[in-house]
ROROMAR-503068 format. One line per field, with one value per residue (C-alpha): x, y, z; residue in one letter; residue number from 1. Coordinates in pm, 1 decimal. Layout:
% ROROMAR-503068
east [X;...];
north [Y;...];
up [Z;...];
residuo [A;...];
num [NUM;...];
//
This chain:
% ROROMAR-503068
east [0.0;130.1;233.7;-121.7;-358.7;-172.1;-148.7;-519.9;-517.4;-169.3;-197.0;-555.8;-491.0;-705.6;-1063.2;-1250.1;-1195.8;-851.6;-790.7;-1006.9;-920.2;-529.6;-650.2;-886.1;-1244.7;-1423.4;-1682.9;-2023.4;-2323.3;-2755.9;-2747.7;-2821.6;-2687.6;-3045.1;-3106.3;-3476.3;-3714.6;-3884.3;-3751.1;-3757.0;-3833.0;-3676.1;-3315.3;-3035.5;-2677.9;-2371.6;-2038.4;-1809.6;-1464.6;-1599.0;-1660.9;-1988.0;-2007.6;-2224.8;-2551.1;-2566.5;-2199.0;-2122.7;-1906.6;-1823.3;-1818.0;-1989.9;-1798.1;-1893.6;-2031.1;-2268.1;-2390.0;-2596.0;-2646.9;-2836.6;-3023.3;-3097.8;-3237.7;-3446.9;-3594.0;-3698.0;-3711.1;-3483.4;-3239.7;-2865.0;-2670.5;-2263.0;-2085.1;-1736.8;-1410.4;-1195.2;-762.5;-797.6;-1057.9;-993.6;-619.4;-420.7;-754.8;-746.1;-1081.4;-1093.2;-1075.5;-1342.4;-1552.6;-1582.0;-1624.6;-1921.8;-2104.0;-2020.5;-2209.2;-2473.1;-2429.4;-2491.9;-2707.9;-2452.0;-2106.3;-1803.2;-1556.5;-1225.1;-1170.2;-1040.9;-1318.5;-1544.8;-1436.3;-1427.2;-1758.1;-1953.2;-1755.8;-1895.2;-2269.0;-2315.5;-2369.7;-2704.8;-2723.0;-2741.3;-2784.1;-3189.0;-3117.3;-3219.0;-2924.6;-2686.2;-2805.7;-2593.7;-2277.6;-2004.2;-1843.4;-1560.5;-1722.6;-1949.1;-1659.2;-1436.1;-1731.2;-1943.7;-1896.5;-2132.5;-2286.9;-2372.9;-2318.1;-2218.1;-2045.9;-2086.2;-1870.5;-1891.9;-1597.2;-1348.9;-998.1;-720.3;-362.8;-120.9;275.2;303.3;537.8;792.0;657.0;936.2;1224.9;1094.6;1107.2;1495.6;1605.1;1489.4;1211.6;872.0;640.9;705.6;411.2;617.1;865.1;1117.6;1070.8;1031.7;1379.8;1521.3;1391.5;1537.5;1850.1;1845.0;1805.1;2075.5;2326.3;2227.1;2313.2;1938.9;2022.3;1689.1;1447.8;1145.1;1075.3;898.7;745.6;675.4;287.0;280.5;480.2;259.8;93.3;361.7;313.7;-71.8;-57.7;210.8;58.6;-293.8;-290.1;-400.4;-636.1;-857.4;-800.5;-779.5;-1182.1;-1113.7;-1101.0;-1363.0;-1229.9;-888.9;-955.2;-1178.6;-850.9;-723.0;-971.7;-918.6;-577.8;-536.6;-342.3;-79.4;-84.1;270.2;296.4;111.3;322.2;667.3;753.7;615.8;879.7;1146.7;1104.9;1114.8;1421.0;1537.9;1497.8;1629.6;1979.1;1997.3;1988.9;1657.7;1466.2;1635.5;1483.1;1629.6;1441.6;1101.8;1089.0;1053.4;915.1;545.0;304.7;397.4;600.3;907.1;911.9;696.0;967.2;1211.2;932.4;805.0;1176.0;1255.3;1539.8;1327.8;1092.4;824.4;628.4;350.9;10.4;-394.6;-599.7;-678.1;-329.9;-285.3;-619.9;-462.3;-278.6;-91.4;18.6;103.2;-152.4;43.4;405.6;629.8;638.0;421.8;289.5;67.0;-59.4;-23.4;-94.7;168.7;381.2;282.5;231.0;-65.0;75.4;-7.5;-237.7;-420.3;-469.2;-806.2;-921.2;-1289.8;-1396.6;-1764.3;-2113.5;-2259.9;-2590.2;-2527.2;-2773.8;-2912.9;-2937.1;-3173.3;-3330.3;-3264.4;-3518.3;-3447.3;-3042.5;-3109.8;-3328.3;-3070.9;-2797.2;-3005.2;-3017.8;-2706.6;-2542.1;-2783.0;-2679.1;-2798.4;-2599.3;-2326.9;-2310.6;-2290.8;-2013.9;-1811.9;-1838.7;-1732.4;-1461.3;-1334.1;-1286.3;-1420.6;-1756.1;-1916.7;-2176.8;-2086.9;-2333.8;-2157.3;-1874.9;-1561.0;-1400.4;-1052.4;-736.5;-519.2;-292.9;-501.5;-650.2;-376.1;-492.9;-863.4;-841.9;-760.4;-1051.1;-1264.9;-1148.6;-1202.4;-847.7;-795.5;-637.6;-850.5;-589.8;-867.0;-1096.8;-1370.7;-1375.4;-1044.9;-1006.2;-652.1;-657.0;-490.7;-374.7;-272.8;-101.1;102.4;170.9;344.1;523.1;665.3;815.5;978.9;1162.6;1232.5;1401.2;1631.2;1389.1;1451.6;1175.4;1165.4;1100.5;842.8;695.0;698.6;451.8;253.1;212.2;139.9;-69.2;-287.1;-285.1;-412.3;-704.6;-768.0;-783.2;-1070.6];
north [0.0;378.5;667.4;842.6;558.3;573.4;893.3;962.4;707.4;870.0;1248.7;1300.2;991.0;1220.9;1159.6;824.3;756.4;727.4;580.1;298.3;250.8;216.9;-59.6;-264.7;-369.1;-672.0;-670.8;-664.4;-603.8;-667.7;-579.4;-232.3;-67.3;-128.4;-496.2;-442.0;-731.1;-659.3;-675.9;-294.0;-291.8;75.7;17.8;267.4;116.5;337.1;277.9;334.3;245.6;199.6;-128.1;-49.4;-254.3;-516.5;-352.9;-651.3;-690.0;-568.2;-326.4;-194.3;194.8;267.0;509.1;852.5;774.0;490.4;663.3;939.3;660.3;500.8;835.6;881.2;475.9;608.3;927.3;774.1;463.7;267.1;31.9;152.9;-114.1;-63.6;-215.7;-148.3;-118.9;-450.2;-429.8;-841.8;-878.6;-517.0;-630.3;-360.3;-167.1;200.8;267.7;577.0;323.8;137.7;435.5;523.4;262.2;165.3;535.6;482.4;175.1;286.3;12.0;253.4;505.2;718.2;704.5;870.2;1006.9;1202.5;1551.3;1423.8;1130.2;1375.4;1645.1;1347.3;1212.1;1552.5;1684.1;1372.0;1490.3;1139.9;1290.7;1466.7;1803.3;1836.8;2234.8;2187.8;1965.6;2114.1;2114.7;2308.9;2652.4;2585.4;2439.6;2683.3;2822.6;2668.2;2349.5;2473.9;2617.2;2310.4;2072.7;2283.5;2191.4;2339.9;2529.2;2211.1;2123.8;1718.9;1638.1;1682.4;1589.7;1532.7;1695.6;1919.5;1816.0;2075.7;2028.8;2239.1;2256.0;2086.1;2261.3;2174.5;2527.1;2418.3;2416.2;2750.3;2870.0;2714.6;2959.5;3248.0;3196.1;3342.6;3096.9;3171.1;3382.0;3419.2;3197.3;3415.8;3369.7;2966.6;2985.5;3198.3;2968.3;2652.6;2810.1;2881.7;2514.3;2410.4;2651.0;2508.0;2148.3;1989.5;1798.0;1789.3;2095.4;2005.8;1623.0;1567.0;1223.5;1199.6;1298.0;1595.2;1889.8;1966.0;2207.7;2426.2;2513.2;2516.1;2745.1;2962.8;2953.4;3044.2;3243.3;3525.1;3348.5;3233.6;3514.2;3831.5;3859.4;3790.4;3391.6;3317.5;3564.6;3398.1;3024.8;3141.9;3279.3;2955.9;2753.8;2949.0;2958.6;3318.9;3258.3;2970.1;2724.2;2751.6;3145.6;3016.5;2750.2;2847.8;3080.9;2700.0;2520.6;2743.0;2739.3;2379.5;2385.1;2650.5;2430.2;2122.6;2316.7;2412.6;2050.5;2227.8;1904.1;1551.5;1486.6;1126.0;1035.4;1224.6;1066.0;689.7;819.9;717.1;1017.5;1024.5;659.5;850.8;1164.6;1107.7;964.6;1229.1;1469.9;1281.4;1230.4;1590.4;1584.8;1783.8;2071.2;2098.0;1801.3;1844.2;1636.1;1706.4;1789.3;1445.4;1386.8;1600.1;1389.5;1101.7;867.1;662.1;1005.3;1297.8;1254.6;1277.8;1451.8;1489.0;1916.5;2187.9;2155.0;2359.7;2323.7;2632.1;2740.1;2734.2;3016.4;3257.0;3622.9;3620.6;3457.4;3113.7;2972.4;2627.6;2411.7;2198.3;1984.2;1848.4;1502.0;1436.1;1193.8;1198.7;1064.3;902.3;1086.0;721.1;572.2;326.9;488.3;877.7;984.0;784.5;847.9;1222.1;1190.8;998.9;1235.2;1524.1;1364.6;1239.0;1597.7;1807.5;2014.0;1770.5;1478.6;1663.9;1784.8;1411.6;1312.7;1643.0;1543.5;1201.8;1298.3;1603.4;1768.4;2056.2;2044.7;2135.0;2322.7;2710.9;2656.3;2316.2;2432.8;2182.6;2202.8;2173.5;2066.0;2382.6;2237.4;2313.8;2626.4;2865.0;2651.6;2659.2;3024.0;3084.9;2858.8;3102.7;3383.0;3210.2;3213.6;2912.8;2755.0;2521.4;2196.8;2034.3;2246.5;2097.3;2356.6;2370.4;2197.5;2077.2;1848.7;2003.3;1819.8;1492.8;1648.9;1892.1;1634.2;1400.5;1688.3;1756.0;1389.3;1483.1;1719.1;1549.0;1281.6;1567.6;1758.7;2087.1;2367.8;2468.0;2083.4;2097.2;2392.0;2249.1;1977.3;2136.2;2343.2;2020.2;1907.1;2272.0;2214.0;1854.0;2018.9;2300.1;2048.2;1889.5];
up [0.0;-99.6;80.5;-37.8;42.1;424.8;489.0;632.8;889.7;1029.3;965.0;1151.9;1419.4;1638.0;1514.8;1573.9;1194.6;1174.1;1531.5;1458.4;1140.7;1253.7;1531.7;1274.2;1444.6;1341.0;1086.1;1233.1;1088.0;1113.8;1547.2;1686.7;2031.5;2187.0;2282.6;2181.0;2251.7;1872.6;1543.3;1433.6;1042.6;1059.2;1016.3;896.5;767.8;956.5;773.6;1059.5;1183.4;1551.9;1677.4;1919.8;2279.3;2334.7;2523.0;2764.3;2892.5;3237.0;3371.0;2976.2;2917.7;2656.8;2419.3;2347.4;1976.9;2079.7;2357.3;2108.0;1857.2;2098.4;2170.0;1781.0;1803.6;2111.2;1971.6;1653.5;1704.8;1412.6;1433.4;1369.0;1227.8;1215.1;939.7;1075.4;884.8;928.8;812.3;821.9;593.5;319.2;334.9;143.8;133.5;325.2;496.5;266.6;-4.9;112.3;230.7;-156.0;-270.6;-33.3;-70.5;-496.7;-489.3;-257.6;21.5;303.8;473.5;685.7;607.9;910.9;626.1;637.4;452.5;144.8;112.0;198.0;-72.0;-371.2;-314.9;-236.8;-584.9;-763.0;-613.0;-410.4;-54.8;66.2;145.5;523.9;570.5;623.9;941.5;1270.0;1407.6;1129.5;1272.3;1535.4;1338.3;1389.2;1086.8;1053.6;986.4;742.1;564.1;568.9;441.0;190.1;-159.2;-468.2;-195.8;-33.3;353.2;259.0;602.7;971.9;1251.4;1623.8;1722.2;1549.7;1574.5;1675.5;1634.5;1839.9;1947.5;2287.7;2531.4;2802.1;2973.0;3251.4;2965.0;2823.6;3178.5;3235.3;2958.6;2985.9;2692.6;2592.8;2419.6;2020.4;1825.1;1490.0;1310.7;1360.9;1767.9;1675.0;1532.4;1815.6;2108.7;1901.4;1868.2;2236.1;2318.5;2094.5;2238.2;2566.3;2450.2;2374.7;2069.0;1903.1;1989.0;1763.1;1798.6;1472.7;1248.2;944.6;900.1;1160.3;1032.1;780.6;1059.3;1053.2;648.3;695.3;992.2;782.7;443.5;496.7;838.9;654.6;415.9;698.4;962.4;687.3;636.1;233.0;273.8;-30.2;-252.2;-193.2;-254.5;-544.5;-728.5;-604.1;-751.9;-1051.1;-1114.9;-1071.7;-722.0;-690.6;-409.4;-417.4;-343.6;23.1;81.1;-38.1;330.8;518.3;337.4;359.0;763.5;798.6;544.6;766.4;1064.9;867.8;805.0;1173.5;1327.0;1477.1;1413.8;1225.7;927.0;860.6;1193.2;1112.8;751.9;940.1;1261.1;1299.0;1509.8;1866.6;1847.5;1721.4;1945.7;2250.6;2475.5;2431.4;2486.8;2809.8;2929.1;2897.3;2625.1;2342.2;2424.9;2113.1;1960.5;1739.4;1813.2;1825.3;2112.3;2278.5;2300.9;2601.4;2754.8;2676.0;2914.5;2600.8;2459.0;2681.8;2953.8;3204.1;3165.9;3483.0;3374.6;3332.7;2968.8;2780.8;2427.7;2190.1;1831.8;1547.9;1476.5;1175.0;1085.0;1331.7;1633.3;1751.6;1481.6;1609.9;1283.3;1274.0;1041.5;994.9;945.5;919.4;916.6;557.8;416.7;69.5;-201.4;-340.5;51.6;71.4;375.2;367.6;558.1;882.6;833.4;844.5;1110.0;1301.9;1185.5;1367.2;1668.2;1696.6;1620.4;1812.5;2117.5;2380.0;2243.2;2159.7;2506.9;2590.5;2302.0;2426.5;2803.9;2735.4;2527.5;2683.2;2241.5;2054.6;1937.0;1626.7;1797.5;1930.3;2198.1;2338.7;2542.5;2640.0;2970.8;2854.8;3105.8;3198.9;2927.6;2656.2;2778.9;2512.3;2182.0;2282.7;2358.6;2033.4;1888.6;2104.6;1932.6;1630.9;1519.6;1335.0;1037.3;802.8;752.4;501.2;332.3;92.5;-80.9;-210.3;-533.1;-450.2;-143.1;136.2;422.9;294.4;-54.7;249.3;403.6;124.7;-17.5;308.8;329.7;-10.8;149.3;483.2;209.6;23.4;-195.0;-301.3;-187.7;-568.4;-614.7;-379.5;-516.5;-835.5;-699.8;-607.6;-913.5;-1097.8;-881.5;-906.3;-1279.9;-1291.3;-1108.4;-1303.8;-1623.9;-1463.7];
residuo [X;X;X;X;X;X;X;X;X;X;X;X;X;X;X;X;X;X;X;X;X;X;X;X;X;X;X;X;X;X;X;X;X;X;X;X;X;X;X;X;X;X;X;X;X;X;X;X;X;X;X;X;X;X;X;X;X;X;X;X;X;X;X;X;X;X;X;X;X;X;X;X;X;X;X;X;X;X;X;X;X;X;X;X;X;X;X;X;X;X;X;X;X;X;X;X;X;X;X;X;X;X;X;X;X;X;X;X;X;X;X;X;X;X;X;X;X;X;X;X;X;X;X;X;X;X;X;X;X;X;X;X;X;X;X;X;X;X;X;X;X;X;X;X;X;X;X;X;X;X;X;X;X;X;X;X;X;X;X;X;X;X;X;X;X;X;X;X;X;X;X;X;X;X;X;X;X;X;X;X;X;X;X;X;X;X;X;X;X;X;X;X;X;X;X;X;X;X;X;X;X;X;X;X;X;X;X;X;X;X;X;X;X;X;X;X;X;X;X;X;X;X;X;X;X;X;X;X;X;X;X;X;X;X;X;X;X;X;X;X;X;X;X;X;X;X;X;X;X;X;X;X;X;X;X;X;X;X;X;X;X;X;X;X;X;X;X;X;X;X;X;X;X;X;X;X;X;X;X;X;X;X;X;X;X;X;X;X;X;X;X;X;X;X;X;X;X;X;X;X;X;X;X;X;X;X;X;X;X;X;X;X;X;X;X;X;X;X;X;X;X;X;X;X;X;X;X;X;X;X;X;X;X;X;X;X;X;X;X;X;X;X;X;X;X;X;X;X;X;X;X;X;X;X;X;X;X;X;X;X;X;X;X;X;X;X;X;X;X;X;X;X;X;X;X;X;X;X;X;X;X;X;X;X;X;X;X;X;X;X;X;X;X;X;X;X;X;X;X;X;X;X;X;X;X;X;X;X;X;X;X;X;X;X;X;X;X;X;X;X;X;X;X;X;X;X;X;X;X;X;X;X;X;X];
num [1;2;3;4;5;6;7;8;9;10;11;12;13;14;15;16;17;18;19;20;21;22;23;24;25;26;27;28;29;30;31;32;33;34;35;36;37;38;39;40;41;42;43;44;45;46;47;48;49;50;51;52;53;54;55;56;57;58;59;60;61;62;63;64;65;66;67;68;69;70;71;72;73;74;75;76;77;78;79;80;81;82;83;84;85;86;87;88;89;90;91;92;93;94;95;96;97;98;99;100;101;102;103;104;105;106;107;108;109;110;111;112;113;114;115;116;117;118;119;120;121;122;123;124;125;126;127;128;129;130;131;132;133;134;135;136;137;138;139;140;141;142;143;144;145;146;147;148;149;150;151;152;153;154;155;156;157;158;159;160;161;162;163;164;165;166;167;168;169;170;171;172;173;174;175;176;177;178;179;180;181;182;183;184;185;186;187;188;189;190;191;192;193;194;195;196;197;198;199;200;201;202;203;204;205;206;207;208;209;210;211;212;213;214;215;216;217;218;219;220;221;222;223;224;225;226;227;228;229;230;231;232;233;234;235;236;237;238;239;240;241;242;243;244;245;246;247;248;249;250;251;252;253;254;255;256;257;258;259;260;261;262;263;264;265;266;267;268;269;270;271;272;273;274;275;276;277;278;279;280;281;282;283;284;285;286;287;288;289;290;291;292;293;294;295;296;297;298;299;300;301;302;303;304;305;306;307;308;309;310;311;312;313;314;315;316;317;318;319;320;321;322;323;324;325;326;327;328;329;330;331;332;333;334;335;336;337;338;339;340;341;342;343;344;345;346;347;348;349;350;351;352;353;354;355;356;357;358;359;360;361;362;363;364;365;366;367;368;369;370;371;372;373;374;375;376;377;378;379;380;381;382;383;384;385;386;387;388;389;390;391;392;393;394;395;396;397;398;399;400;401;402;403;404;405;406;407;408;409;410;411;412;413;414;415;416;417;418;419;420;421;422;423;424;425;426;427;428;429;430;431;432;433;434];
//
């Protein structure tokens, strides 16, 4: 299997997708999360990387996600079946492969999709328009922006994932250093550390640093009040992809020539595997993850320093990167009417309350607050203030996040940025040919 049909599961390891799609499940199908005593002839498909928990069995926590499906089998009273995503049985398959292929052949009701599934399908018109549902009016705009194609609302999360840097606040503190709101302060505080003898400043693998060229390249473009006129001379050819991206590349070049992070490592170094020890053990002060890593006992949970979670350096300060997954009704689905009922229920404020509770992530609703560890207070600040960068936007007609993120292992291997640039050039001209 490729680089490109990989790179979904790795880059966005923070929504239920891609962490469930990295474990493997085991195919079930045909039984709902109620243990009703009646057959219910109302039934709704749900292609979904979660494996649900059996209703019966003691002591098991229910997860976040089945809890409101079972409120959406309540409330209107259908049955939910999961047909769940299995690495056994789709063998070299991606789930993204199999997500399209499922919603091209109509198998499904409701489909969980990433960004660029998302983007292909709702581009090929197979994906219902969601923006009548009851519970859009209180979507905030960032997810209406990231999953709006044609004018269409095609996608819907449950939470909104935020990637951030991670900082040893007690390192910063050792030397002297205020937390970086530029590039140019990035580059000062790493040079700081490697004066002072810390080998590695930036503990990087080799899906992550993408967020640094997102948060660089379009810091303006989503923060500048002119972010549709911009992607339309994007989507046009009138503006180049590589203009944006070109002062991203040239930073982590930058960083690259300074010994500021090792590339060699970060090209084989899978997310959080290949820096989180040296983070945890106090040798190198900055990693790059999402939000639930810092809830997270298996990630950085529970560091032996003060930590805090902040945006990424650009022109605007500390920029938190986010990127949208989403719930999608397929336009031919065999039973629309009950998967967009279910879809309202299960993304309303009252379950989404529940889902953001259990979860302790951002939710798609403005009205659904999350009451974030001090850690993350900085990034969601930020978030509050509606200062954001879009890493997948569905309205972009080059993919975003996972094209960044390849081209960024090109140079991590010894690319040029002018070869890099040139990529994505190409890449902007294959679309435009469409």
């Amino acid at each position: 299997m490729g680089d490109f049909k990989r790179f979904t599961a790795a880059c966005l390891a923070g929504a239920a997708v891609l962490v469930m799609s990295a474990c493997g499940s085991r195919e079930e199908s045909g039984v709902n999360l109620v243990a009703d005593e009646e057959e219910n002839d109302r039934i709704v498909n749900f292609y979904s990387p979660m494996e649900k928990m059996d209703p019966d069995g003691e002591n098991v926590a229910r997860s976040a996600a089945d809890k409101t499906i079972r409120m959406a089998e309540e409330q209107q009273n259908v049955t939910v079946n999961y047909i769940t995503y299995t690495a056994e049985d789709y063998q070299d398959k991606t789930y993204d492969d199999v997500a399209l292929d499922r919603a091209r052949n109509d198998m499904d009701d409701i489909y969980l999709l990433n960004p660029d599934t998302i983007r292909s399908l709702g581009e090929e018109g197979r994906l219902m328009d969601l923006s009548e549902l009851e519970c859009v009016k209180n979507l905030r705009d960032v997810v209406k922006t990231a999953n709006t194609i044609d004018g269409k609302l095609v996608a819907i999360p449950q939470e909104v994932v935020a990637y951030g840097l991670f900082i040893n606040k007690d390192m910063f503190d050792q030397y002297n250093l205020e937390l970086p709101e530029t590039p140019e302060d990035f580059l000062e505080c790493c040079r700081v550390f490697k004066e002072n003898g810390i080998e590695t400043p930036v503990g990087a693998n080799r899906w992550w640093l993408e967020t640094f060229v997102l948060a660089q390249a379009y810091a303006d473009l989503y923060n500048g009040g002119n972010t549709e006129a911009e992607i339309a001379a994007l989507n046009s050819g009138e503006a180049r992809y590589s203009d944006y991206m070109r002062p991203g590349f040239e930073f982590l070049q930058e960083m690259i020539d300074c010994g500021y992070i090792d590339a060699k490592k970060a090209y084989v170094s899978e997310a959080i595997e290949g820096e989180g020890a040296d983070f945890l053990a106090g040798k190198t002060p900055i990693v790059m993850a999402y939000w639930g890593a810092a809830n997270s006992e298996t990630a950085y949970g529970k560091p032996d320093f003060n930590m805090l979670v902040i945006g990424f350096p650009s022109s605007r300060g500390q920029m938190p990167v986010m990127s949208i997954t989403g719930f999608a009704v397929g336009i031919n689905a065999e039973h629309k009417e009950d998967a967009m009922s279910v879809l309202d229920v299960i993304l309303s404020d009252e379950a989404l309350q529940v889902y953001t509770e259990t979860n302790k992530v951002i939710s798609p609703s403005k009205n659904v607050k999350v009451d974030c560890i001090p850690a993350l207070k900085p990034l969601n600040d930020r978030i509050g203030e509606n200062v954001y960068v879009l890493g997948a936007n569905a309205g972009m007609q080059v993919e975003q996040w996972g094209n960044t993120c390849l081209i960024v292992r090109k140079l991590l291997n010894g690319a040029a940025v002018e070869e890099c640039m040139a990529e994505f050039d190409r890449l902007q001209e294959e679309a435009l040919a469409k």
